[in-house]
N, C-alpha and C positions, 0 to 999 in steps of 0.2 A: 444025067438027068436028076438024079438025088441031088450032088452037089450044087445046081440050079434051084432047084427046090428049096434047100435048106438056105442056101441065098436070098431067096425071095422074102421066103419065112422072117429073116432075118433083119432084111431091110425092110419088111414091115414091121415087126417088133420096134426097132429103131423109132419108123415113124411116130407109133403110137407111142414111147413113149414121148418124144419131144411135142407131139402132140399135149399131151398130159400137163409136161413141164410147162411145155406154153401157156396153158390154161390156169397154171395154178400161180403163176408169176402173174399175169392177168387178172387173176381176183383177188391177188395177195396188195396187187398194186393199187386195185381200185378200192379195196379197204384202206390202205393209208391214205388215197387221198380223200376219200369221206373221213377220216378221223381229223386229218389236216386242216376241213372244213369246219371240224364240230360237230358232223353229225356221225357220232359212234353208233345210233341204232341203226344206221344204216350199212357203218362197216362192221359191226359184229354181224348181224345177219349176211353179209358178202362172204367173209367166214365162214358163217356156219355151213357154207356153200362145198368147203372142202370135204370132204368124203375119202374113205379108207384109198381110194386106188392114187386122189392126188399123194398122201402119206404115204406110199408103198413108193407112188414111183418119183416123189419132188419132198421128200421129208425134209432136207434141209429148206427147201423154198418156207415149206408149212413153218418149220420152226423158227424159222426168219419173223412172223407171224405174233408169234407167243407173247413179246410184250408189249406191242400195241393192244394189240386186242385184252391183254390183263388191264391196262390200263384205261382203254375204253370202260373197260367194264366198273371200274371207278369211278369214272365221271358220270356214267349214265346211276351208279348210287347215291351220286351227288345231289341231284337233282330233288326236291323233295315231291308234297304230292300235288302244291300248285305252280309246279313246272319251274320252280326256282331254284337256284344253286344255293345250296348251302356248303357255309366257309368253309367248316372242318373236313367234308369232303372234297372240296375243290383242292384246299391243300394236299390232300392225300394223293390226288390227281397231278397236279404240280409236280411234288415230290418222287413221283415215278419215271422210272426213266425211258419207259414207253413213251411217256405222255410226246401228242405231236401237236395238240392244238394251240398255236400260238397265242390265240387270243384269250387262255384261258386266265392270263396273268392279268391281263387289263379286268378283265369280269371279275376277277379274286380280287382288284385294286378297288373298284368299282363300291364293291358291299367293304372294305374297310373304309372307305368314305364316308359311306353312309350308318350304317350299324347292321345288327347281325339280320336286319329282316328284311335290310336295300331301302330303296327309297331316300328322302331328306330330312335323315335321323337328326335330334336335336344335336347342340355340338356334345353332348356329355354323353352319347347312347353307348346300352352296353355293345362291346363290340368295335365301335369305330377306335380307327389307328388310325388316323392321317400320313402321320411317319411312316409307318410300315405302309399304307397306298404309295405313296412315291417312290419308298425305296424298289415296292416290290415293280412299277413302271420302268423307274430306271432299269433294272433287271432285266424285264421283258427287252426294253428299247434296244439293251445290249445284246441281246441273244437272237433278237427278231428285230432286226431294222424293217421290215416288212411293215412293222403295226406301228411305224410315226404316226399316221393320221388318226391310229384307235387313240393310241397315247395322249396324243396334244388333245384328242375331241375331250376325252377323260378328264385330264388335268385343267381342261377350260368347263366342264359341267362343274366342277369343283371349287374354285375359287370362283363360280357364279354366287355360292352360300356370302361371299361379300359383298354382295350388293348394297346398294345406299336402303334399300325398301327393311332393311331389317332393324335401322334405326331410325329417331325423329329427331328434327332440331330441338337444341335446347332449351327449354322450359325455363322462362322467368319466374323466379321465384319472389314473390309480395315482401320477403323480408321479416325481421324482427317486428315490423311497424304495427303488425295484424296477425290474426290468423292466418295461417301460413298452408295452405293448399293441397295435403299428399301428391307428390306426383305421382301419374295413374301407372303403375307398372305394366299394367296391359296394353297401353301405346305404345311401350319402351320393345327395346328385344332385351330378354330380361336374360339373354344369353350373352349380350353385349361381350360382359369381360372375358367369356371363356374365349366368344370369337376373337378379340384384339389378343389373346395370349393365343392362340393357334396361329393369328395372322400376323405376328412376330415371329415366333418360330418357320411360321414359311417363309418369309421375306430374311431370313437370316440362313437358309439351307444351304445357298449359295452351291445350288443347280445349274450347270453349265448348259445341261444340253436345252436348245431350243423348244423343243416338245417341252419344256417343264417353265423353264426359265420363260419365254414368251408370255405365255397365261399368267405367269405370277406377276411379272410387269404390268400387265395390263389392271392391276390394283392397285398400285402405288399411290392413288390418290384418294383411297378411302381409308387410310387411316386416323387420319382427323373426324370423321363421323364416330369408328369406331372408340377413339380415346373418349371421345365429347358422350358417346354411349353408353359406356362404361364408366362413366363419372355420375351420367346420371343416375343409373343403375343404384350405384353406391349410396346415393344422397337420398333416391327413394327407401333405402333398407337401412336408413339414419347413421350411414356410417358417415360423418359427415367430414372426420379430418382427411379419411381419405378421398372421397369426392374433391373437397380442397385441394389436395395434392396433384389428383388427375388433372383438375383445370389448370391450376398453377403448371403443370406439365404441358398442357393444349395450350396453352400462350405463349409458351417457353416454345413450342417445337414449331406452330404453325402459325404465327402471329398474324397473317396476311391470307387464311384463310377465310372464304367468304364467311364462316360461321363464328370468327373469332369479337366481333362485338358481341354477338347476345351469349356467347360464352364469359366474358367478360364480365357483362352484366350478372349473369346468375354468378360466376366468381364472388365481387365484390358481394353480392344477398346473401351468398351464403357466407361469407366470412363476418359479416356483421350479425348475420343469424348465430351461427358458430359464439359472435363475442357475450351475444343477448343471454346465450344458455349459458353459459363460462358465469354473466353478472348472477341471473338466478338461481342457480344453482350454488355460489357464493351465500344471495343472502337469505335463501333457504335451510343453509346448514348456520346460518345464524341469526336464524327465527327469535331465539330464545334469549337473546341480548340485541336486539334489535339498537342499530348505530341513534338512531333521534330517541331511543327510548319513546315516554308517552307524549313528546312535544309538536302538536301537530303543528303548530306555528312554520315547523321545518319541513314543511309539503306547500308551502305557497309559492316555491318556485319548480314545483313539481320534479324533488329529486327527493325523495326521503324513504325512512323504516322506520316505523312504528306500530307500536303495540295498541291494542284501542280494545275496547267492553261493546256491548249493548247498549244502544242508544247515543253511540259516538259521532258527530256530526263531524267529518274528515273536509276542513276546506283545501283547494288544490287549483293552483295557479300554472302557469306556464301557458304554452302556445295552446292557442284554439278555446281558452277559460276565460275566467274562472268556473272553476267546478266545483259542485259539493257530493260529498257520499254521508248519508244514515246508515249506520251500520248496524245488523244484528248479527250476531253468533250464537247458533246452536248446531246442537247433531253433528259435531266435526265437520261445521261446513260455516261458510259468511252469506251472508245476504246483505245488498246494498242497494239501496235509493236511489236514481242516482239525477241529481241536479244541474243546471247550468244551460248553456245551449249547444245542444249534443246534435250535428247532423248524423254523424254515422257512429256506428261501432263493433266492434269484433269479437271474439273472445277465440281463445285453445279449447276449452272448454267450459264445464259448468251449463248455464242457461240465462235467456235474457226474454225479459217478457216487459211490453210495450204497447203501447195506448195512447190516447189524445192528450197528452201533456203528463205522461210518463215513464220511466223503463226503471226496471228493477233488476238488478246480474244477481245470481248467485254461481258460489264456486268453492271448490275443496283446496286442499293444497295444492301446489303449483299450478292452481290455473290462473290464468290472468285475463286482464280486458283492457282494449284498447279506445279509446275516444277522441275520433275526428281525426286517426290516422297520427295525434300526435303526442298525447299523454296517454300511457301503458300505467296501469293499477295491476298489481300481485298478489295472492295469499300466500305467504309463504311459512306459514306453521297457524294452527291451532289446538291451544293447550284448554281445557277450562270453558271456562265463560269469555278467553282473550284469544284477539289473534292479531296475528304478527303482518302487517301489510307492506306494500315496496310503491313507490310510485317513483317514473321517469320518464324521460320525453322520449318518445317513439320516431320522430319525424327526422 
């Protein structure tokens, strides 16, 4: 009867413990697949479920355990306090070898896309890596075939930032002939050129896999917005020989794009623009020996430089004339009369004040006025009681 006894005893012992094991392999299981999921507060609390006797009798089960749950406990630090990840914890999270959530690479790709606070950082935010977004997808793609579809959704939010809506067509520019228009950089994406050098470096990655490669194809045809963007860009912020270059480049690469006439157009204004500053800026550094000296005889075909006083009657021929200027000079500046039959006129600067049968410009150095769209008048120095003028046909 003893020996029955202690049998019984025995193979309940048994039971209870595989009972035990059972249970603790059971919530050890159901915490990996909540972390699997992404949700670690729900398997560190499935955890926190083991108790001393699962450890006595499934210790190895428990320790099995130890670095998911280290690792959960990472990613739920990651989190800041309005329920966002933040990078440097997520990498920490990554970098663990617990870590089980697959999708934590695409979320980690995700804010390097964007910059360090998510969202649709501008392209310069502190924080964003583009490179490092891809490399770290490709990564994931390789380790988790599972997240194609997170992958591709990710990589297609991403090269949405190339949309056409981020830039405008080309701005004609009035040319040399008139005052000349700022273009308004707040129509422009005044990120233009960071984007066209981000969206060079992706179209040169030469990404095989489909999830990456697919989306980035599906841009191939904005890069002519982007050049023509980034040229304008340039010409607003008066770099003007590289704008030059970019277009010269936009008709070099896309000739037969639909936007390549009015590129063309603003090309050609700005290159005559470009010529118009090269001439003034010429006869400004040679204000002081002006080419006609005081002959004003040599502005009746409206091309000359001349020096002139107070009370200098400047007559001025060419297209849309004859024209006359009164001139006065003081205060480092000219004031001028101005005669003939004048429909319209412009100026860079200075001022123009006008009435029933008259208009009067004044202007400091280099500014100039233009009349009838086709004789351009300059001040190009003032010494004294004399200043140094330019006249040329604008048209």
């Amino acid at each position: 009867m003893v020996a029955v006894a202690a049998t019984v005893v025995l193979v309940a012992a048994g039971a209870v413990v595989l009972a035990v094991r059972a249970e603790t392999s059971r919530l050890v299981n159901l915490a990996d697949d909540r972390h699997v999921g992404g949700n670690c507060q729900d398997a560190t609390e499935v955890l926190d479920g083991l108790g001393p006797l699962h450890r006595f009798v499934a210790g190895d089960v428990v320790d099995s355990s130890v670095q998911g749950r280290r690792a959960c406990e990472l990613l739920l630090d990651a989190v800041d306090a309005d329920g966002d990840f933040e990078p440097a914890g997520l990498d920490d999270y990554l970098a663990h070898r617990g870590a089980r959530w697959a999708h934590a690479g695409v979320v980690r790709a995700e804010l390097l896309f964007a910059s360090n606070g998510g969202g649709n950082g501008s392209w310069d935010a502190p924080g964003r890596d583009p490179e490092g977004a891809v490399e770290q997808l490709a990564v994931t793609l390789a380790a988790h075939p599972e997240e194609s579809a997170s992958v591709r959704d990710a990589m297609s939010t991403y090269v949405g930032r190339f949309e056409k809506e981020w830039y405008t067509e080309p701005t004609v520019d009035p040319g040399p002939a008139g005052y000349v228009e700022p273009i308004d950089e707040e129509s422009l994406a005044s990120d233009a050129c960071s984007a066209r050098d981000e969206y060079l470096w992706l179209h040169d990655g030469g990404w095989t896999e489909p999830e990456l490669a697919e989306p980035i194809a599906s841009t191939d045809d904005r890069g002519d917005d982007l050049l023509a963007g980034c040229a304008q860009v340039r010409q607003a912020a008066g770099k003007l020989d590289d704008a030059r270059s970019l277009y010269a480049e936009y008709l070099k690469t896309y000739p037969d794009a639909p936007g390549a006439k009015s590129v063309r157009t603003v090309r050609d204004e700005l290159v005559e623009r470009i010529r118009h500053e090269q001439m003034r800026d010429r006869a400004v550094a040679n204000a002081n020996k002006p080419a006609d000296g005081s002959n004003l005889d040599a502005c009746r075909d409206a091309r000359c430089q001349v020096r002139v006083k107070s009370g200098t009657l400047v007559p001025i021929g060419g297209p849309g004339g004859p024209y006359e200027l009164l001139v006065w000079v003081h205060d480092k500046s000219v004031a001028a009369q101005l005669g003939g039959y004048i429909r319209s006129f412009s100026t860079n600067g200075g001022s123009i004040m006008s009435g029933d049968g008259y208009a009067t410009w004044g202007g400091d150095q280099g500014n100039e006025l233009v009349l009838n769209d086709k004789v351009g008048i300059g001040v190009d120095g003032i010494r004294g009681d004399r200043a140094t003028l330019s006249v040329w046909r604008a048209d």
